[in-house]
C-alpha positions, -999 to +999 in steps of 0.1 A: -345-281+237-314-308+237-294-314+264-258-326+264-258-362+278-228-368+306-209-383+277-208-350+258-193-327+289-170-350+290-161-344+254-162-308+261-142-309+291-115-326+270-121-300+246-112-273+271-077-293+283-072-298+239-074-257+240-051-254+270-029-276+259-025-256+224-017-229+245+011-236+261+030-261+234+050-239+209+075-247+187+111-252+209+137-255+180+152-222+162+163-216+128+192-209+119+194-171+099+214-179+066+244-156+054+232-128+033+235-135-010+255-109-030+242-098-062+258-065-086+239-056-114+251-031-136+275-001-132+273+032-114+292+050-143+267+063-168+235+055-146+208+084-159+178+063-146+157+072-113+150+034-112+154+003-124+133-029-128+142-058-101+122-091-115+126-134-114+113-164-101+109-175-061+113-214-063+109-242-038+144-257-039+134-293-031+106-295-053+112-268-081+076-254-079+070-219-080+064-202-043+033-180-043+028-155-018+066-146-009+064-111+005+097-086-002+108-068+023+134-040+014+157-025+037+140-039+068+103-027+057+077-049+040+067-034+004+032-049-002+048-068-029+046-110-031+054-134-057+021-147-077+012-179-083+040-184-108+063-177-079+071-147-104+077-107-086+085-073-097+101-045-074+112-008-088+143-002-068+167+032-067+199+027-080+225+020-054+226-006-026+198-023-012+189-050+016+159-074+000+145-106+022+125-131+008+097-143+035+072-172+038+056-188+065+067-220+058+101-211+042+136-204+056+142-162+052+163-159+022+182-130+030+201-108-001+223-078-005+222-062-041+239-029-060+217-024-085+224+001-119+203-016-144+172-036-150+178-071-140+168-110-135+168-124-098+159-159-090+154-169-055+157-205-041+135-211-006+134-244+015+114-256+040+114-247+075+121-277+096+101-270+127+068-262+108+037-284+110+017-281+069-015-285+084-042-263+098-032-226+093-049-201+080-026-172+070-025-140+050+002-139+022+024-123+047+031-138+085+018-103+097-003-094+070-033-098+093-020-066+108-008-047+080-038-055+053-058-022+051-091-040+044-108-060+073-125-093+069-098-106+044-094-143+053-072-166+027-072-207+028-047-225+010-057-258-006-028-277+017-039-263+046-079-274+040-066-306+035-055-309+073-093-305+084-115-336+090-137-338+061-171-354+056-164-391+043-125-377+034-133-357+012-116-323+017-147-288+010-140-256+003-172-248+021-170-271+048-136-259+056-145-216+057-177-226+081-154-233+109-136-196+107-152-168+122-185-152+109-187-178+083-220-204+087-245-223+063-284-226+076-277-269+078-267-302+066-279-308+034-279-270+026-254-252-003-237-224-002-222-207+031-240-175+048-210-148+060-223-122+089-258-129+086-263-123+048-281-147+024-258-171+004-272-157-027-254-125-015-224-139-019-202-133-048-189-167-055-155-167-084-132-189-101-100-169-108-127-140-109-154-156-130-185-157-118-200-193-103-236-200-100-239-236-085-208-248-068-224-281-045-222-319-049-245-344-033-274-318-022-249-294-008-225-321+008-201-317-012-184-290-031-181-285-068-141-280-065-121-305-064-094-292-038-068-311-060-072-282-085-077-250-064-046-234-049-061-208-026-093-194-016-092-154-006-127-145+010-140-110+015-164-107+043-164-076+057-151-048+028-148-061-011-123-043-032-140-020-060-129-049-081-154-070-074-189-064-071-226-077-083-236-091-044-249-072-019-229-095+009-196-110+005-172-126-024-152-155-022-120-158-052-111-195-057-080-197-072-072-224-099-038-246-101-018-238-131-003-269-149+029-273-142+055-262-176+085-290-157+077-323-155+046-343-162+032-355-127-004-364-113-021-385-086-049-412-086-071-415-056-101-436-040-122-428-010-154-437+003-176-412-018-157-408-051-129-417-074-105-389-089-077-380-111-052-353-112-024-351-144-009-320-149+025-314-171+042-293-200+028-295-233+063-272-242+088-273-215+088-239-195+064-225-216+025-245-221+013-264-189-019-284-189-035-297-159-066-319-157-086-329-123-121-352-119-140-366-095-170-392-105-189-404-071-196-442-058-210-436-031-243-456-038-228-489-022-236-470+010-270-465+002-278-496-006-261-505+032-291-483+043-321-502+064-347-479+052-360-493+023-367-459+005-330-455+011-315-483-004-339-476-038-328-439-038-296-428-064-265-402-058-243-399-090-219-367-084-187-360-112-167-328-117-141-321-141-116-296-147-089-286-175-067-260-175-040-245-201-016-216-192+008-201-217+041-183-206+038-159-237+066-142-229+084-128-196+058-112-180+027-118-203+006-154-195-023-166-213-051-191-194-078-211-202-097-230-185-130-252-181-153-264-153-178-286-157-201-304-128-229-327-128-255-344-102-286-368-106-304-374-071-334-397-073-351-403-039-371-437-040-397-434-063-408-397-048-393-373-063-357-361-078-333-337-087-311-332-121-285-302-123-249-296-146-234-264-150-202-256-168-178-223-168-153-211-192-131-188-195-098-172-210-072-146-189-047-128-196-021-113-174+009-084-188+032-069-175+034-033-197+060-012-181+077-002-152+048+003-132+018-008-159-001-044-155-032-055-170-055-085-165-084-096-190-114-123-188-139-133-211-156-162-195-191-181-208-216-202-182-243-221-183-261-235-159-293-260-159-309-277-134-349-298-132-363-317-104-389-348-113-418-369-097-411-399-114-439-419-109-478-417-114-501-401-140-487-367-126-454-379-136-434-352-146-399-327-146-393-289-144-363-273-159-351-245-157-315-220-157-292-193-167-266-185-193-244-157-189-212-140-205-187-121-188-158-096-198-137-078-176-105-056-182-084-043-150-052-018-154-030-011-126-006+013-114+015+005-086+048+020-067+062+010-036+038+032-016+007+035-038-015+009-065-043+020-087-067-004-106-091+012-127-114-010-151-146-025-165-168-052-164-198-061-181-223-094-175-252-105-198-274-127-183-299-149-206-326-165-184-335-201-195-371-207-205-387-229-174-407-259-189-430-287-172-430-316-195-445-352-193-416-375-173-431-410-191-451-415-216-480-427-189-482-393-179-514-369-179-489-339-179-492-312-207-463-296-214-455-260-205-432-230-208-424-195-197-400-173-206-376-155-185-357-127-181-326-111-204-302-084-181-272-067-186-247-053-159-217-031-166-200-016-143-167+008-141-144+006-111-110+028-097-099+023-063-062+029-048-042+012-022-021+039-001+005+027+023+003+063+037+031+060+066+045+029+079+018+030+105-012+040+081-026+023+052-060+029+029-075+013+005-106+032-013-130+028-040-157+037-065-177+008-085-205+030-108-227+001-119-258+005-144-283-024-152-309-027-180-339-052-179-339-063-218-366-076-239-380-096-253-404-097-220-445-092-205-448-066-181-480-066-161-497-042-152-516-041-115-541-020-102-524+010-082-550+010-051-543-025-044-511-045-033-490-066-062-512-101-067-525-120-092-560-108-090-547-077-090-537-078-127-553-053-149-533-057-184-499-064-196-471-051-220-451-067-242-416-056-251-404-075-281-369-065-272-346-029-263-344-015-224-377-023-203-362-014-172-327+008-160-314+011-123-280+024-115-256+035-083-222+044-068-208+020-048-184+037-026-154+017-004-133+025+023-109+009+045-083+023+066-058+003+091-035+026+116-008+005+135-007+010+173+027-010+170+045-030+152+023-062+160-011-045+164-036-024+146-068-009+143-092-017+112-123+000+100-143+001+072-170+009+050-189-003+017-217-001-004-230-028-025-258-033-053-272-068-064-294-072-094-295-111-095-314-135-063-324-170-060-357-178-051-361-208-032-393-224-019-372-239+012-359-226+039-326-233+025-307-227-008-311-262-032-294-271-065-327-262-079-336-231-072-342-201-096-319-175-104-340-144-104-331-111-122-343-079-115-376-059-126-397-032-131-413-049-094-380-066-080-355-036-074-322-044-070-309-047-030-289-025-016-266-029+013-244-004+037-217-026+054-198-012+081-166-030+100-143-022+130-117-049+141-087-049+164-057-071+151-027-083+172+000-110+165+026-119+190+056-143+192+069-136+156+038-141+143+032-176+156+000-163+171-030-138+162-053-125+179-087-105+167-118-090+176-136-077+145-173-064+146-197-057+117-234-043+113-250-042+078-284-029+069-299-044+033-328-025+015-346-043-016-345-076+002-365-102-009-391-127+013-415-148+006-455-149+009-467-181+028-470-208+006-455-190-023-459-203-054-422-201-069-423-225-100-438-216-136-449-187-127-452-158-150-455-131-125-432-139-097-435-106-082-470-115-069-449-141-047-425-123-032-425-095-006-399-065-006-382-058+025-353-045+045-325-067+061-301-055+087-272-078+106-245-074+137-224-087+151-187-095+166-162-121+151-134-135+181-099-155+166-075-170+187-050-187+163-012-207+165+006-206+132+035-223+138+050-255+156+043-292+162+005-281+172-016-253+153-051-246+154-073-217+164-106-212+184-132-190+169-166-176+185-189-154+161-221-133+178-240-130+145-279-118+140-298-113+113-332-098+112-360-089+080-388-062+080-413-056+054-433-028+059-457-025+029-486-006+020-510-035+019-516-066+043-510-085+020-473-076+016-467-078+054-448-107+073-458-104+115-475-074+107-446-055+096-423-057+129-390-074+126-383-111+131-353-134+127-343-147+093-340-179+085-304-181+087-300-164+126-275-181+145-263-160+174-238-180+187-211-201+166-178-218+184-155-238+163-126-257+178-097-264+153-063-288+168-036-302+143-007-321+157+020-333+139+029-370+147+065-378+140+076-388+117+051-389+088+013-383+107-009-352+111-037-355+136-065-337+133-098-321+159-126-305+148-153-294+173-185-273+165-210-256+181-244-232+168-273-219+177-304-238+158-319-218+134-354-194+136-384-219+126-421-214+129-442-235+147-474-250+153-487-234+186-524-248+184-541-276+165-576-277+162-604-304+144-630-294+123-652-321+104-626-348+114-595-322+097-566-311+122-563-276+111-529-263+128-520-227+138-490-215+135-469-189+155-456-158+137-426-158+112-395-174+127-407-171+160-392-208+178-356-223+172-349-259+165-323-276+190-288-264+190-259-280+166-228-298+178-205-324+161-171-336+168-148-342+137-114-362+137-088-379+112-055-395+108-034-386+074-004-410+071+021-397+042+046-419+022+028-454+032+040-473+004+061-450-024+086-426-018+073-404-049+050-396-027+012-414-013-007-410+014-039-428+037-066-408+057-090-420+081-117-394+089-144-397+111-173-374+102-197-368+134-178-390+158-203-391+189-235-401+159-256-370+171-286-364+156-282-329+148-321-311+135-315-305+103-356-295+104-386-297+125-419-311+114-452-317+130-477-349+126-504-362+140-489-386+171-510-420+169-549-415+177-544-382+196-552-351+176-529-330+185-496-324+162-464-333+176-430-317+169-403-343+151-369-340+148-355-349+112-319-352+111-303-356+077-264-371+092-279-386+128-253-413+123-212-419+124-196-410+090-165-428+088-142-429+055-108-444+047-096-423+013-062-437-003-042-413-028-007-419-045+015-393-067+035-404-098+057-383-122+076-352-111+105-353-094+117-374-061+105-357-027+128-356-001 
C-alpha cells in the first residue's frame, strides 16, 4: 500500500483551508431588479378562445446568440418550460393578464407584464449578470431545478463550464470532466469510457443529439472523441433514464451538438500541446441555413520523441476528429439537422504491437411544432464503426479487424400542458456485425488469412411515459419502454451436449440459418420517479427503473480498449437485465447559490457477462464457450456540496460505490471463486473530488482540481513455485487484492482577450502537478536471481503533464 509523503498532507491540508475558504467567500454585490416590460396582444372584445399560443426568441443582448435553457416562470410559479437551444419557447396562456419572468443563472431576470387575447410573437432580450464567475458550475436548466426535477440522478454540463476544469495537456474531455462529479468514475488512465454507480461502461447508453455512439476516445482513452468546441451541453442520466431512452442496462449520457449559427459567419483557430483545431460556423441563408464545422488533428508525437525510453520515442500517436453540422429553420417552429462525425486513431507502440480504429456517425432530425400542444422529433442516423490491432513485425506479422454497422430510426410525439407532458414513440436499431479477419501484416509474413462471420440483430422498441407536476410540491414522471429483439440470420448455431457445461469440446453439431429470426427475447421496462417538496428549497427524490441490454463489449483486459468487440446477443448470451433503485435528498440555499445532496442507489444486474481465465476473445466462432453468465448487483451513496455563484465556485463530492459479480452455474467450469461473490473490476468504494474556480480580475479564471479513489480489485500472485527450472505462480481468487490508491492534483490559468478584442484567449494547465505515479496496473516478474515473483507498479502518467494551448476567435460580432 502507498503512503502520502509529508509533501502530500501538506497539499491536502491546503486542500482543506481551499474548501473552507469556498465556504465562506460569496458573492457581495446585488443586482439590481429591472422595471417590469408591458406587452398587449390582442383585444378582449370577441375573445371565444380558452387559450392562446405565447411563442419567440430569448436572446443574449450583447452577443445576439440564442439563450438555451431560460425557464418561464408565470405568475410567480415556475412552468417546466425553458427555451431550447435556438433560444426559441412556447407557453399556452389564459386570456387575460399575466406576470411572465424570464430566468437564467447567468442572466439578469427579465421581468414582463402581458394582456394577452390572441396568439402572439414575444422576443426576449437577457444580459449578463455582472457578479457571476463563467466557470466551474454544474447546473440544471433551472437555478432550483436540482430540487424541482422529478427524476434523480439528472446531472447537465455545459460546454463553457467544462472548459473551466484543468484538462490533461489543455485539452478540455467530456469524460474527464463528469469523473469528477459524484458517482461517476472510469477503472484508470489509459481506460475509455466512464463507469456510473458501479455499472460497466458498456452499460452505458452513450448519444449524440440522441444517436447512438459506439467509440467516443482519442489517444487510448485520453482523450475524447468530441471536440468540446462543438458540443453545447451534456445531460447524464445516472440513476432513472426517461422511457425515451433505452438499449443499456446502466446509464445514458445525451451530448448535445452546436447548431451553426444563421447571423454572422464566425470561427476560432487554436494550437495546444496535443492537437491543432478549427471551428467555422455561419449562415449559408441569413436567419434561415447555418453550417458549422469543427476538427481536431493531433501533434503530439514531438513529445514522444522527447521520451528517454527508446521504445517510446519509436512508438506513433496520430488522433483527428471532425465534425459538420447543417440546421435548417424550415419554418417557425419546424427545424431540419444534419449532421456528421467522423474520428480516427493509429497507435503503434515500438515495433510490438498496434492499434488502428475510425468510426463515423450520421444522422438527420427533425423537430415540429404541430399545434397548440403537439411536437414531434424524428432521427434516422447511420454508423459504422471499425477498428484492428497489429504485430507489425516477424513471420507472425499480422492485423485483426473487426466492427459494427448499425441504423437507427426514432419517432417521438409529445403532448404537453402547463401541468402535464406525454411522449409516446418508437425506435428501432439494426445492427450488422462486421466479419472479424486475421490477415498477413507484410508480405514476409507466415500468416494465413482468416474470417468469421458475426452476428445481424434488430431492436425495436415502443415507449409512453408522462411528466405530472401533480401539486406545486409533487411531481412524477413515469414510463413504459416494451422492447423486442430478434437474433437474424444468416448465422451457425452450435449445438452442445446438455449434461455438460457450454465449451468447445462440448460441441456436438451445429445449425445453420441462412437468414429469418434465430433467436427472439423481449420485456417491459417500467419507470418511475417521484419528487415531493418539503419546502420551497428542499425535496425528497426516489425512484425506480428497469432496463434491458442486448448489445456488450467483450474485452480481454481488465479495461474497456478501442479494440474491443461489440457483442450481440444469442441463443447462449441472454440479454442483461437490471432493477435500479434511487432515493436522494436535495436542498439549495441562498437563492440557489448553493446545493446540497445526498442521493443513494442499489442496482442488481442479471445476464451479466464475465470472463473464463484466459479467455480466448478474438476469432472465435463460439464465443459463448468464453464467457460466463452471471449476476451483478451495486450500492451506494453519492454526497454534493456545490457554490453556483460569485467570484469562487466549485463543489466537493464524495461517492461510496461497490460493485460486486456472482456466477453460480451448473458446472465448474462456469464458476468464478466457486460461485460466491467478489468485487468487479471496476470497485472503487471511496471517490473525493475537489473542484475550486476563482475568478481573477479582470480577465483570469483559476482553476483546482483534486482527486482521490480507492485502487481497483486485482488478483494476485500469492505463491510462486519452480518446477524443472519453470516459476509456476499461484494466484489468489478473482479480484481478491487492490492496487495502491489514486490521487492527482490538477491546476490551470485561462487568460481571455490577450491580444484581440474579437475575442482570444491562453491556458496553462498542469495535468498531475505533484508527478505521482498513480498504478495504472500491477504485474509480477521474476526480481533478479531470486525465484520468487515480485509485484511492480506500472504507471501509464507517473510524470508532470504540462500544456500551454493558445486559441483566437474571428468573425461575429465585437464582444464587449
Amino acid at each position: 500500500m502507498d503512503y502520502l509523503s509529508i509533501f502530500e498532507y501538506k497539499i491536502m491540508r491546503f486542500t482543506l483551508f481551499c474548501f473552507l475558504f469556498l465556504f465562506t467567500i460569496s458573492g457581495l454585490r446585488s443586482q439590481v431588479i429591472p422595471d417590469s416590460l408591458k406587452y398587449a396582444f390582442g383585444k378582449e372584445e370577441g375573445t371565444l378562445q380558452e387559450s392562446y399560443i405565447l411563442t419567440g426568441k430569448v436572446i443574449d443582448k450583447e452577443t445576439g446568440e440564442p439563450v438555451e435553457g431560460v425557464g418561464l416562470h408565470l405568475d410567480g410559479f415556475y412552468t417546466g418550460i425553458n427555451s431550447d437551444r435556438f433560444g426559441t419557447y412556447y407557453i399556452t396562456l389564459s386570456p387575460g393578464f399575466h406576470r411572465l419572468t424570464f430566468r437564467h443563472l447567468s442572466k439578469v431576470p427579465v421581468f414582463t407584464e402581458l394582456t394577452i387575447y390572441s396568439n402572439a410573437v414575444m422576443n426576449t432580450f437577457m444580459t449578463e449578470k455582472s457578479y457571476e464567475l463563467e466557470g466551474v458550475v454544474v447546473q440544471s436548466d433551472e437555478p432550483d431545478r436540482n430540487v424541482r426535477n422529478p427524476i434523480t440522478g439528472v446531472t447537465k454540463l455545459t460546454t463553457r463550464e467544462l472548459r473551466a476544469i484543468p484538462a490533461f495537456l489543455g485539452e478540455a474531455d467530456i469524460f474527464k470532466g463528469l469523473q469528477l462529479l459524484p458517482g461517476v468514475s472510469s477503472v484508470g488512465e489509459g481506460t475509455s469510457g466512464i463507469n456510473v454507480r458501479g455499472a460497466k461502461t458498456d452499460q452505458n447508453l452513450l448519444l449524440m443529439d440522441e444517436v447512438i455512439v459506439l467509440s467516443s476516445n482519442h489517444a487510448l482513452g485520453f482523450l475524447s472523441a468530441f471536440n468540446a468546441d462543438v458540443t453545447e451541453t451534456f445531460t447524464l442520466y445516472k440513476g432513472n433514464l426517461p422511457a425515451t431512452f433505452g438499449g443499456r442496462a446502466g446509464s445514458a449520457l445525451n451530448i448535445e451538438m452546436k447548431p451553426g449559427s444563421t447571423e454572422s459567419w464566425q470561427g476560432q483557430i487554436g494550437v495546444g500541446t496535443s492537437n491543432g483545431k478549427v471551428l467555422l460556423e455561419g449562415p449559408i441563408k441569413k436567419d434561415k441555413v447555418g453550417l458549422i464545422f469543427g476538427g481536431r488533428i493531433s501533434n503530439a508525437n514531438w513529445l514522444l520523441r522527447r521520451a528517454r525510453d527508446f521504445d517510446i520515442q519509436n512508438s506513433q500517436l496520430d488522433f483527428y476528429d471532425g465534425y459538420l453540422g447543417l440546421n435548417w429553420k424550415i419554418a417557425q417552429g419546424h427545424n431540419l439537422e444534419a449532421k456528421t462525425l467522423l474520428t480516427g486513431d493509429y497507435f503503434k507502440f515500438s515495433d510490438e504491437f498496434g492499434y488502428d480504429w475510425s468510426n463515423r456517425v450520421s444522422s438527420l432530425n427533425y423537430r415540429g411544432v404541430l399545434g397548440e400542444n403537439w411536437s414531434i422529433k424524428a432521427l434516422f442516423a447511420d454508423g459504422d464503426f471499425s477498428n484492428s490491432f497489429f504485430d507489425p513485425e516477424g513471420l507472425d506479422a499480422a492485423s485483426v479487424e473487426n466492427g459494427m454497422r448499425y441504423q437507427q430510426a426514432k419517432a417521438t410525439l409529445t403532448w404537453a400542458n402547463e401541468k402535464l407532458a406525454i411522449n409516446s414513440g418508437l425506435e428501432a436499431v439494426y445492427y450488422q456485425g462486421k466479419d472479424e479477419r486475421r490477415s498477413p501484416f507484410s508480405e514476409e509474413s507466415n500468416v494465413i488469412e482468416e474470417k468469421i462471420g458475426k452476428e445481424r440483430g434488430l431492436e425495436v422498441s415502443l415507449f409512453s411515459s408522462l411528466e405530472w407536476d401533480i401539486s406545486e410540491k409533487t411531481g412524477l414522471v413515469g414510463g413504459l419502454r416494451f422492447v423486442q429483439y430478434n437474433q437474424l440470420g444468416p448465422d451457425t448455431v452450435y449445438q452442445y451436449n446438455e449434461i455438460g457445461p457450454i465449451a468447445t469440446e462440448q460441441i456436438i453439431g451445429q445449425e445453420i440459418f441462412e437468414g429469418g429470426s434465430i433467436q427472439t427475447y423481449s420485456g417491459l421496462e417500467p419507470r418511475i420517479s417521484v419528487r415531493h417538496n418539503l419546502s420551497q428549497n428542499a425535496s425528497l427524490k426516489g425512484s425506480y427503473a428497469r432496463l434491458y441490454q442486448y448489445i456488450q463489449s467483450i474485452s480481454n483486459t481488465f479495461g474497456p480498449t478501442p479494440i474491443d468487440l461489440w457483442q450481440l446477443s444469442t441463443r447462449y448470451i441472454p440479454p442483461q437485465r437490471s432493477d435500479n433503485f434511487s432515493l436522494g435528498f436535495f436542498r439549495n440555499s441562498k437563492d440557489n447559490k448553493w446545493e446540497f445532496s445526498l442521493d443513494g442507489f442499489y442496482r442488481i444486474t442479471q445476464n451479466q457477462i464475465e470472463y473464463r481465465d484466459f479467455a480466448q476473445v478474438f476469432l472465435n466462432p463460439h464465443m459463448e464457450t468464453e464467457v460466463v453468465i452471471g449476476e451483478g448487483r451495486a450500492y451506494g451513496a453519492e454526497f454534493l456540496i456545490k457554490k453556483n455563484l460569485g467570484v469562487v465556485t466549485g463543489w466537493l463530492a464524495y461517492t461510496y460505490s461497490r460493485s460486486f459479480f456472482r456466477s453460480q452455474g451448473q458446472f465448474e467450469e462456469t464458476q468464478i471463486n466457486g460461485g460466491d461473490w467478489f468485487p468487479s473490476n471496476y470497485d472503487k468504494p471511496h471517490e473525493v473530488n475537489f473542484i475550486l474556480s476563482r475568478k481573477m480580475y479582470p480577465r483570469g479564471l483559476f482553476n483546482l482540481s483534486i482527486n482521490y479513489a480507492t485502487g481497483r480489485p486485482v488478483s494476485a500472485v500469492n505463491a510462486s513455485y519452480v518446477v524443472n527450472s519453470l516459476i509456476i505462480p499461484e494466484y489468489s481468487e478473482r479480484n481478491q487484492y487492490r492496487i495502491p490508491d489514486y490521487f492527482r492534483v490538477d491546476v490551470s490559468y485561462t487568460v481571455e482577450k490577450v491580444f484581440s478584442k474579437k475575442g482570444d484567449s491562453l491556458n496553462f494547465s498542469i495535468y498531475n502537478l505533484f508527478g505521482r505515479r498513480n498504478a495504472y496496473s500491477v504485474f509480477w516478474q521474476k526480481d533478479g536471481d531470486s525465484r520468487q515473483l515480485r509485484p511492480y507498479r506500472l504507471a501509464v502518467l507517473g510524470s508532470i503533464f504540462p500544456s500551454i494551448t493558445y486559441s483566437i476567435q474571428f468573425g461575429g460580432g465585437e464582444n464587449e
